[in-house]
DRENKE-550537 format. One record per atom (N, C-alpha, C, O, CB): residue in three letters; x, y, z. Coordinates in steps of 0.1 Angstrom, whole numbers, plus 5000, padded with zeros to 4 digits. Glycine has a CB too. Example, Ala and Ser with C-alpha at 12.3 -4.5 7.8 and 13.67 -1.06 7.14 Angstrom:
# DRENKE-550537
ALA513249435078 ALA512349555078 ALA513249675078 ALA514249675085 ALA511349555090 SER512849785071 SER513749895071 SER512950005079 SER513450115080 SER514149945057 
//
This chain:
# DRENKE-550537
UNK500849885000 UNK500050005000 UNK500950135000 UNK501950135007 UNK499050005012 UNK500450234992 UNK501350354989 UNK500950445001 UNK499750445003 UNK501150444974 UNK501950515010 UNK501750605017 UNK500750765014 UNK499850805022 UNK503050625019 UNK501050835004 UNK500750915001 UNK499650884989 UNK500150944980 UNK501750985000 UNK498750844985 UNK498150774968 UNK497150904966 UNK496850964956 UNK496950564967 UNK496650924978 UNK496251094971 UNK496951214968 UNK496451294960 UNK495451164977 UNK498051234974 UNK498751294969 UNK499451224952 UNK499051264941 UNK499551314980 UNK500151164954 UNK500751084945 UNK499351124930 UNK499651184920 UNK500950884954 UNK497851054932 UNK497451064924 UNK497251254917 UNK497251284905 UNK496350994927 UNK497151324927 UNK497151474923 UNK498351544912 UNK498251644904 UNK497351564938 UNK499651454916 UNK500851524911 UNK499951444897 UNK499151504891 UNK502851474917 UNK500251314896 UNK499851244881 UNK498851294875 UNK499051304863 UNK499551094882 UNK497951324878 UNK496551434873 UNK496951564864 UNK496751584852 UNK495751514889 UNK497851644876 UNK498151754868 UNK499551774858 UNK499951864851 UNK498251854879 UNK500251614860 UNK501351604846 UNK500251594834 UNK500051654823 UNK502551444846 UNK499551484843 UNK498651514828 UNK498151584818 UNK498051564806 UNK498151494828 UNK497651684829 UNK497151784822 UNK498151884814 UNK497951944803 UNK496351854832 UNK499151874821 UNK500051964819 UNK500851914808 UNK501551994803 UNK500852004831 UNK500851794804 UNK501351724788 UNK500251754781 UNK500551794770 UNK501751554786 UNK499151744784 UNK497951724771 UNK498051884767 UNK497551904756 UNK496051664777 UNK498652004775 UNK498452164773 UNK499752174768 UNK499952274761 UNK497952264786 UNK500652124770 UNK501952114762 UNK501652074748 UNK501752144739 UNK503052014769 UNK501351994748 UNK500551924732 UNK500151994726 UNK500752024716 UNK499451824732 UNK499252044728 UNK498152124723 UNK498752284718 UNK498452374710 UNK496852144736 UNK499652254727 UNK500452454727 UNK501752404711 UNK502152454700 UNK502052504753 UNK502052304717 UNK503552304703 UNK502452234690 UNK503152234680 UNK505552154708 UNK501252194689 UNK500652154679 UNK499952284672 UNK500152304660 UNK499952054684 UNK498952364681 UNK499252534678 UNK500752594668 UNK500752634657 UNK499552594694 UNK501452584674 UNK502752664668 UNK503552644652 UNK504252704644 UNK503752624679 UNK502852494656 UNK503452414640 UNK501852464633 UNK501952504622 UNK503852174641 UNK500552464636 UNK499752504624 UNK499552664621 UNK498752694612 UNK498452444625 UNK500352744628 UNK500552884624 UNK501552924616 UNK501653024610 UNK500552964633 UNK502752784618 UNK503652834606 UNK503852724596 UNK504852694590 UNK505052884612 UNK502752664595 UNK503052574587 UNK501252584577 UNK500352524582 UNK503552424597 UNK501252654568 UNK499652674564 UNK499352544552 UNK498152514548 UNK499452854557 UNK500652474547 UNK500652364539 UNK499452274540 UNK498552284531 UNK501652304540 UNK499452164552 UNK498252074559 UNK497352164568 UNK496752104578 UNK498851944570 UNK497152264567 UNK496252354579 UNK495052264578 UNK494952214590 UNK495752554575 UNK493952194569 UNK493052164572 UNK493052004587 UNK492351994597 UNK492452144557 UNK494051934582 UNK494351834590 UNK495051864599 UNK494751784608 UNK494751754586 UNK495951934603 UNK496451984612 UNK495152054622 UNK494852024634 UNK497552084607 UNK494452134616 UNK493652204625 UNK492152084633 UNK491452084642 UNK493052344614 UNK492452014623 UNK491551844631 UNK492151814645 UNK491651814656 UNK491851664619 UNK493651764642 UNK493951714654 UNK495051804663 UNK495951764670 UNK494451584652 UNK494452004661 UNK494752024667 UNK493252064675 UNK493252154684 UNK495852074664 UNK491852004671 UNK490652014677 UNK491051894689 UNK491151914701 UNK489351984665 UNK491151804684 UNK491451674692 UNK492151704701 UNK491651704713 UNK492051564685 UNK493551724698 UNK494351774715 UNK494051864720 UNK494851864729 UNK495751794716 UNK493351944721 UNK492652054733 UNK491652014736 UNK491352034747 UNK492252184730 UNK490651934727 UNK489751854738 UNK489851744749 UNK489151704758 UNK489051794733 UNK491251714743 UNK492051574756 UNK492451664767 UNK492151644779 UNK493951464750 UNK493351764763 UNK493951844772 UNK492951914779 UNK493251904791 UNK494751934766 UNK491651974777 UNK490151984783 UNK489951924796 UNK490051974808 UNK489151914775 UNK489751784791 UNK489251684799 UNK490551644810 UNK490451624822 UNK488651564790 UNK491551634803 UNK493251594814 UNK492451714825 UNK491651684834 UNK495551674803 UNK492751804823 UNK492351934828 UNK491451964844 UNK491652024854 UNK491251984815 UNK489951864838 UNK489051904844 UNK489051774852 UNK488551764863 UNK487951944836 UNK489851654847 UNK490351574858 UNK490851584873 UNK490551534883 UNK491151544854 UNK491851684867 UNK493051684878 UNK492751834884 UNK493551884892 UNK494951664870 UNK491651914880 UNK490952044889 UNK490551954897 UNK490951974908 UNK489752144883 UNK489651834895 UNK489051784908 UNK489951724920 UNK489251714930 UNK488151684904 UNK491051694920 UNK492251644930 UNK493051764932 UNK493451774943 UNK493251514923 UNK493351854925 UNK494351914925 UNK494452074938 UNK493652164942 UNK494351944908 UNK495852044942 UNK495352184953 UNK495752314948 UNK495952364937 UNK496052174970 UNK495752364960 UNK494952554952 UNK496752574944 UNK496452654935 UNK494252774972 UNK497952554944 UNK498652594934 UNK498752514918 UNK499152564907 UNK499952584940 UNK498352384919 UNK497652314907 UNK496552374901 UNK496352354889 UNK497352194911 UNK495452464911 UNK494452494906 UNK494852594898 UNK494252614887 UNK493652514914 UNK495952674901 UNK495652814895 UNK496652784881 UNK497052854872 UNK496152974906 UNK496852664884 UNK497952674870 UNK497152624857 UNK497052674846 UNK499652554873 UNK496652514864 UNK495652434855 UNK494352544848 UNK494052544836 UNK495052304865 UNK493652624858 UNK493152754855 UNK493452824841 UNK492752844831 UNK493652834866 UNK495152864845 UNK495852924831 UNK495752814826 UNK494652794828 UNK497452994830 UNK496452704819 UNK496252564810 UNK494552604802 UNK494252594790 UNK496252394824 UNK494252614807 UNK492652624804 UNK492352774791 UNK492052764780 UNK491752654823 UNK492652894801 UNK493052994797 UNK493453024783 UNK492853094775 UNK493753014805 UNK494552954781 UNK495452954770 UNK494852854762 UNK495052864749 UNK496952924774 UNK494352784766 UNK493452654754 UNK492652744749 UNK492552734737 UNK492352494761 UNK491752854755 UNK490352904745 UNK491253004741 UNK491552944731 UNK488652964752 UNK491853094740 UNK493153194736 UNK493353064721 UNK492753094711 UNK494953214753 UNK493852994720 UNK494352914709 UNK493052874700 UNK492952884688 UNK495052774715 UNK491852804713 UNK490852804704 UNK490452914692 UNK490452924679 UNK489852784712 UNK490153014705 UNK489853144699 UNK490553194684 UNK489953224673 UNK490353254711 UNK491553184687 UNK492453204676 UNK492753174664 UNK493253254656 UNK493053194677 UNK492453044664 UNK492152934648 UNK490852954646 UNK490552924634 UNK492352744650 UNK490252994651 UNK488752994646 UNK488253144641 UNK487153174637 UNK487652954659 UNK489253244641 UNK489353364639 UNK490353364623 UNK490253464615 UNK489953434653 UNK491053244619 UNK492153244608 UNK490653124601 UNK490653134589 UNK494353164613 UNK490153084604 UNK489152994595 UNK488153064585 UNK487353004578 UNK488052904604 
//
């Protein structure tokens, strides 16, 4: 039995989240300079911000108030990107 497993699960929650918004951020960056595949690029860069979403709203539910506020921004910056591709469409 693990000593800490709620803690332990909170850190793993918010890597998560925090890879799926990493994802989502360098998959962003390649379809603004890359306009060649924009239509398929911009598919699965729908896909990874909806994983990154849900990673997200996972690890809000475990996560304590300095996870919160980061994951908060994570969030932030996903509709900023949303926002943004849907403004170049």
């Amino acid at each position: 039995m693990q000593k800490y497993p709620y803690n332990k699960d909170k850190q793993q929650a918010f890597q998560a989240a925090q890879q799926g918004y990493e994802e989502a951020q360098g998959l962003f960056e390649t379809i603004v300079s890359d306009n060649a595949s924009y239509g398929h690029q911009l598919k699965h860069l729908k896909n990874e911000v909806n994983e990154a979403y849900q990673q997200i709203e996972s690890a809000l539910e475990v996560a304590s108030e300095h996870q919160r506020a980061q994951l908060e921004q994570f969030q932030q910056d996903l509709q900023n990107m949303v926002h943004e591709v849907n403004q170049t469409e």
